[in-house]
N, C-alpha and C positions, 0 to 999 in steps of 0.2 A: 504493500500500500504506500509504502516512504520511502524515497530513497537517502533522505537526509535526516538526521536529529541532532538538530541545533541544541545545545547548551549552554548557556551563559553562564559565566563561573565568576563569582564575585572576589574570589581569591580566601570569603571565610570556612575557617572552619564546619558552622553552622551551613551556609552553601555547598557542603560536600554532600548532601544527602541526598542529592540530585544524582550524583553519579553512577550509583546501581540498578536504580532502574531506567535509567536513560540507555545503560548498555543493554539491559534488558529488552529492553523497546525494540531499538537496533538488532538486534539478535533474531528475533521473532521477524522483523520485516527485512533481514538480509542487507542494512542499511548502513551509511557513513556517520559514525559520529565526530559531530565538528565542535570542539568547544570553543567557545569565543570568549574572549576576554580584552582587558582595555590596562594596560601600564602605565602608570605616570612616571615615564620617562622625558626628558626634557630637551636633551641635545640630540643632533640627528645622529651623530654616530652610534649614540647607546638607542636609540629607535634602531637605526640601521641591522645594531646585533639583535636587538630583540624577536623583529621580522626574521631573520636568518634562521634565528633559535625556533621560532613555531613552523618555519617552511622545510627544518631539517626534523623534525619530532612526526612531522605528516607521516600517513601509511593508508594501506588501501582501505582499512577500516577508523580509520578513524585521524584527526585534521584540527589543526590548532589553525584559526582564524585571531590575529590581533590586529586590535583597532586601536591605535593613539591619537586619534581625531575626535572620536564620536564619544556620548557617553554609554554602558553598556546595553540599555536598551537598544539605544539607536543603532549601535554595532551590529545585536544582533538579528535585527529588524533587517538590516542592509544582507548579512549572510546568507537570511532565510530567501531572501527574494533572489538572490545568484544563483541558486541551487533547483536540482527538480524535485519535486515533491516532498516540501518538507513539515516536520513536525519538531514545533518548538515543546522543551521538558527543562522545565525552570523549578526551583526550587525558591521558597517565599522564606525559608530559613525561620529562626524564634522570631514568636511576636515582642515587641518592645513592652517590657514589663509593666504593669501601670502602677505608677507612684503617683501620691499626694500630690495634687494638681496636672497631673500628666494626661495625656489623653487616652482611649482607647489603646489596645496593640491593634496593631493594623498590618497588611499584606506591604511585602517588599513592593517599593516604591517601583521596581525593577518589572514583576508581576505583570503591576498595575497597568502599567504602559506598554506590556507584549499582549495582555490582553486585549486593552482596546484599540492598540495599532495595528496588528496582525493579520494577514491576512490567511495565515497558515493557523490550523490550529495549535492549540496549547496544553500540554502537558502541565497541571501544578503539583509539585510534591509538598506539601506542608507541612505546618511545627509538628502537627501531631501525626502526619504518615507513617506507618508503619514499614520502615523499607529494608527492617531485617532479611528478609525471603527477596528483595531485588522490585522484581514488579510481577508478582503472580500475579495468573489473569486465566479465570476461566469463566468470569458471568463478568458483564458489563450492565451495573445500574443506570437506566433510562430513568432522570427527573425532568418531568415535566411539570406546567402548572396550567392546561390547556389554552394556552395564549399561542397567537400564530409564531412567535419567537421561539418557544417551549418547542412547540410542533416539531420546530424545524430542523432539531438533533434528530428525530424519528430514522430518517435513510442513514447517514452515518455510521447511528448506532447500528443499523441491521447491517450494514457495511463490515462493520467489525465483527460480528458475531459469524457473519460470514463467514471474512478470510483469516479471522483467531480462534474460528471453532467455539464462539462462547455462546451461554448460554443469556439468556435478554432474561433483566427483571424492571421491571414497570413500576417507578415510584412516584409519587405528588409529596409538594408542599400544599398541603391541604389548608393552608389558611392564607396561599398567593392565590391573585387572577382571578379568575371563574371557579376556582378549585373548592371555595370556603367551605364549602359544605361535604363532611366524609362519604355521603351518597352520593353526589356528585360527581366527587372525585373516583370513587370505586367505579361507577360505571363508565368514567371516560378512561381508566385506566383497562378495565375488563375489554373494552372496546378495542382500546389498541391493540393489547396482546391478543384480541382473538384472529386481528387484521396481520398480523406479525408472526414469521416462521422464522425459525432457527434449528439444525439440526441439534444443538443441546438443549433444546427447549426453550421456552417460555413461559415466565412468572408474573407473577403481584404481588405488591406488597405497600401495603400503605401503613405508614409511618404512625407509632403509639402516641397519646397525648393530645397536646394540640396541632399538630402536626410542623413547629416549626424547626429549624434549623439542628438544633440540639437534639431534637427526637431522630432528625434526620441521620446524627452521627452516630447517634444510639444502634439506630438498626444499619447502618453500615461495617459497625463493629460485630455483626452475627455473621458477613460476609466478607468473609477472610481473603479470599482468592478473588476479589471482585477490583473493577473501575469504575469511575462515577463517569457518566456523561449527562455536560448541560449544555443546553444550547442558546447563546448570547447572541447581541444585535448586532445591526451593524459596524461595519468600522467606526469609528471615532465614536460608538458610545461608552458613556460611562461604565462603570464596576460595579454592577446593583450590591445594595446592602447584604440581602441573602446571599450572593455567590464569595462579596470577601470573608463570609462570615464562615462561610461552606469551608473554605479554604481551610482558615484559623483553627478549627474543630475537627474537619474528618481523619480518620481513621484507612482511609483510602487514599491514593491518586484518583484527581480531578481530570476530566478532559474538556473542555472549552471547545465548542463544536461554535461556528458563525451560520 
């Protein structure tokens, strides 16, 4: 499905958590992993050796991309578009802890800007991914919230369940969109999946509680070998509340479908 997986490497510690299953990813689709990165180096000779150093590190699987221009977003924004078919696998790293008068933790600032500039989809590993096992993958969670946006992950997902052999499960935030109501939601859920084939089958499962965010990680935590697929707007829209929040809390990798 890919022939590239872009990764932006912030150079932390905390950003190494991206790495396993980014190769993961690549592994599965037969694919080049390119990591990009940005040096603050200053004079053109130590640029010069720096370039030297990622263009002698390159191999057939895998490609150090540096950018001493751009900031790392933009770098890696620029890699993804040279390449054929690619899939961005960023890592959002710990949330910034909340102290007395401090704000929210929030999604890497880095995230933020792959998500709504992208034109290739998006991989996110978060604080709390579990990336001991890499990127196990044998069901792919469908969140919808019956909006034409929501909708619009539906082919994708069946895309991957396809050519990953996974098995589709069909979830709602039941308290987004048209969704508010648990009958509601269950029957536009029961719907899809009756519309939707997958040789590993196909489920439902709607989320305990009120159905928001937090219940959502709840029951992504009963699905060990799973990936979350959501599907977001256009380019240059924003970061809805519930998907930085998705990030912050799951249990899983996210996949950012446009």
């Amino acid at each position: 499905m890919y022939q590239n997986v872009i990764v932006p490497n912030e150079g932390t510690r905390e950003g190494r958590i991206v790495f396993a299953p980014a190769a993961d990813l690549a592994w599965r689709c037969g694919a080049r992993v390119v990591n990009v990165s940005n040096t603050d180096v200053s004079d053109k000779s130590s640029k010069a050796v720096v370039k030297q150093y990622a263009i002698s590190k390159s191999a057939a699987d895998a490609e150090f991309w540096v950018d001493l221009e751009h900031s790392l977003g933009e770098a890696t924004l620029m890699a993804a578009s040279f390449r054929p078919d690619p899939i961005i696998c960023a890592g959002s790293g710990l949330p910034v802890p909340r102290l007395l008068g401090s704000k929210r933790p929030t999604v890497s600032p880095v995230v933020v800007e792959l998500v709504e500039q992208a034109d290739a989809p998006v991989v996110v590993i978060g604080p709390r991914t579990d990336t001991g096992r890499g990127l196990p993958m044998t069901e792919v969670v469908v969140v919808v919230d019956g909006t034409e946006q929501g909708a619009g992950v539906l082919g994708p997902a069946a895309e991957w369940a396809r050519q990953f052999k996974l098995r589709m499960v069909f979830t709602a935030l039941s308290d987004e969109g048209p969704l508010q109501e648990r009958s509601a939601a269950q029957q536009y859920l029961d719907a899809q999946a009756n519309a939707a084939t997958s040789a590993a089958g196909v489920g439902v499962e709607l989320v305990q509680g009120s159905g928001g965010v937090d219940d959502l990680a709840v029951l992504l935590a009963g699905h060990e070998d799973a990936v979350v697929m959501i599907g977001i707007g256009p380019k240059g829209t924003s970061m809805t509340k519930n998907t930085a929040a998705l990030i912050l809390s799951s249990p899983r990798a996210i996949v950012l479908m446009r």
